[in-house]
N, C-alpha and C positions, 0 to 999 in steps of 0.2 A: 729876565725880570721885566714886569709890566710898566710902562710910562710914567704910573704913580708911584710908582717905588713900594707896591704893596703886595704885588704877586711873585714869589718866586718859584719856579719853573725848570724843574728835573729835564736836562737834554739829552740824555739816559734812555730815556720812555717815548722820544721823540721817533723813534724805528721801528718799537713795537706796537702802533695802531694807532688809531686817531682817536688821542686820547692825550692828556694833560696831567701833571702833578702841580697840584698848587697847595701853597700854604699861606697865613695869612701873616704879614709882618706887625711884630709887636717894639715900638720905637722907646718905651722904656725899658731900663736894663733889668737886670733879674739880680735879686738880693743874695747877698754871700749867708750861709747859717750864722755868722756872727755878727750881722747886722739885726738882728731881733731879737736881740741879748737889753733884759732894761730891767734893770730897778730904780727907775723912774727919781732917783738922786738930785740928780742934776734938773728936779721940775720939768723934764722935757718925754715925749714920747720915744722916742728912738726911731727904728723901722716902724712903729706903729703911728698908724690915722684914723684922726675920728671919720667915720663915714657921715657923711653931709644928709644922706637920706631917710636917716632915722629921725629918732625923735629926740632926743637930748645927748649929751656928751658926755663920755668920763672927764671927770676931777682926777687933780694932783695935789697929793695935800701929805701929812703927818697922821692926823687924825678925823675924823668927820665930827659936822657940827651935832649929831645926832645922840640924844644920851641913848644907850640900852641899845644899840646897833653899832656894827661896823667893828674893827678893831683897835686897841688903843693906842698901836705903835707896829710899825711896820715891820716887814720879817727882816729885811735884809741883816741892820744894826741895832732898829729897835729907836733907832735917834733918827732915821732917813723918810723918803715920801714913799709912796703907793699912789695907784690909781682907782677910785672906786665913783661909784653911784650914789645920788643922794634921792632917798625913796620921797621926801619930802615935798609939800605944794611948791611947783605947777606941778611935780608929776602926778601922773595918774595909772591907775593900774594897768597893767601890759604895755607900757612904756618900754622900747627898748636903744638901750646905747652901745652901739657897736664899733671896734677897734679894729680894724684890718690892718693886716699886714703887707711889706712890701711884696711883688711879685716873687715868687722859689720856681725853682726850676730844678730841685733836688728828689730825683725818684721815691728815695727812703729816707725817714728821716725821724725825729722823737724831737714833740713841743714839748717843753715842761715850765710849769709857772704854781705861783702858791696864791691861793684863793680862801678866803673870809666871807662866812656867810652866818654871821649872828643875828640874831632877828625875830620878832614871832609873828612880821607878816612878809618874810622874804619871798621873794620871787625865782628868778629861775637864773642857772649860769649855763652857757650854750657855747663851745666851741665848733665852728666848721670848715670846712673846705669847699672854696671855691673856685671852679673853672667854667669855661663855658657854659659845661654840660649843665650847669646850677651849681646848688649848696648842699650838701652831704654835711650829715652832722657826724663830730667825732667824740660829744662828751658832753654830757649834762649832768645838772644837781640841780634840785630842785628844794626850799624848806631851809630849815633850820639845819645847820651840819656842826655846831659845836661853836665854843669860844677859843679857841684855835687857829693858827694859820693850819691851812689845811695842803699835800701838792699833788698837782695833778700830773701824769706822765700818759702821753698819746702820742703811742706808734701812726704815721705817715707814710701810705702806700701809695703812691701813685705814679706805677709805672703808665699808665697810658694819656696821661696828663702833658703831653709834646709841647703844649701851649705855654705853660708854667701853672701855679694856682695861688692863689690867698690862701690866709688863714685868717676866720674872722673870730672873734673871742665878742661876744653877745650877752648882756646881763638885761634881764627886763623887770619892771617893779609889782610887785606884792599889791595887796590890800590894804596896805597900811605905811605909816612913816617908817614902823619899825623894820625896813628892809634893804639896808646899805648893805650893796655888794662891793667887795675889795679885793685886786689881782696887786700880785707884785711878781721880780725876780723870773721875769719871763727868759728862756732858754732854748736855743733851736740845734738838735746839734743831728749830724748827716750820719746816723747811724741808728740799730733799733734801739727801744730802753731798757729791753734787756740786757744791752752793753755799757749803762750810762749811769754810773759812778751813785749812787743814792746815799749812802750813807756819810755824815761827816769825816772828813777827813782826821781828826784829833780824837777821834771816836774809840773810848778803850771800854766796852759794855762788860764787866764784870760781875754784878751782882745778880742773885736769887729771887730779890725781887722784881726783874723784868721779865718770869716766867709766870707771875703771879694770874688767875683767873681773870682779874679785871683790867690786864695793864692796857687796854685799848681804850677804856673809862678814863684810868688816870692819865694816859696818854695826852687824852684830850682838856683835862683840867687840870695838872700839875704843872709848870714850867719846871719842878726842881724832881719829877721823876722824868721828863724829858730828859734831860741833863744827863739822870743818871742810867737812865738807858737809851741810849741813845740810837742804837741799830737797833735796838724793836720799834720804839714810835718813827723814828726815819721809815720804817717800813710800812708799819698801820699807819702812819699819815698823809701814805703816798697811794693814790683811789684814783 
């Protein structure tokens, strides 16, 4: 190990040529998948940070001050907070407010979080992955996507990521007030999403009408066909 306590040094490789293994020491620790667990409840971020170098912050709130945007009650209980964007003056358009996560050190793994994007001059939702190498994006939506919470599910590959990575969740603003973007019920869990539980647990889907031609319509605009089928819209509202 180097003087500074930053170079560690393979003495392995010391016999085989004149030549060095170094890597670079990282002195903050690396997050458990269940530390970026948040529906923001409790008014706090959890594992998540606002990035200081953008341009404004997510809110934590119930509802936003905005009429004809955003959502009007959060997904977790419907009574609890969420965290979103308020598209309203100072901002301006292509404004972005970005949430990083604590450092992962998990090869494989599935983000999952439920996102609200009502609006008709929304903007853009961006999640990605960051390591040294830069920023890789893993998810975007762009526009109007319904009155809905909507959830998103994204597999996490990075076996060559030694370092550890972020994950940054990035909303930027529209042309207009009407573009509150809102995240809730963020979830990290160390396995693919193919393995990772989607549909409600109390979920008993019986009827004929959740084969109907348009249940992806009403999907998005019934709370009481939700309800009644609930392993179909658990499916079409996971993008």
């Amino acid at each position: 190990m180097s003087d500074d306590n930053k170079k560690v040094v393979s003495s392995d490789q010391c016999s085989k040529g004149n030549y060095t293994l170094e890597a670079t020491c990282r002195n903050a620790p690396c997050a458990l998948p269940g530390d970026l667990h948040c529906n923001f409840d409790q008014r706090k971020f959890c594992g998540w940070i606002n990035i200081q170098s953008d341009n404004f912050d997510w809110t934590i709130a119930k509802r936003t001050p905005s009429l004809n945007t955003g959502p009007q009650t959060d997904h977790t209980t419907r009574r609890g907070y969420f965290a979103y964007i308020e598209a309203s003056r100072p901002r301006r358009r292509h404004d972005k407010a970005q949430l990083t996560s604590l450092f992962l050190n998990v090869t494989r793994g599935c983000i999952e979080f439920s996102y609200h994007m009502r609006g008709i001059s929304l903007g853009s939702l961006n999640v990605y992955i960051s390591t040294k190498r830069g920023n890789r994006i893993l998810f975007t939506k762009k526009g109007y996507q319904g009155s809905v919470w909507m959830k998103a599910k994204i597999d996490v590959d990075e076996i060559k990521a030694r370092e550890g990575y972020r994950i940054i969740i990035e909303a930027t603003v529209g042309y207009g007030v009407y573009g509150d973007i809102a995240i809730d019920d963020i979830s990290f869990n160390d396995k693919a999403c193919s393995q990772v539980q989607t549909v409600p647990k109390n979920c008993r889907e019986i009827s004929p009408y959740c084969n109907h031609k348009s249940r992806q319509q009403y999907c998005k605009e019934s709370r009481a066909y939700r309800d009644l089928c609930c392993r179909t819209c658990a499916n079409l509202l996971s993008q």
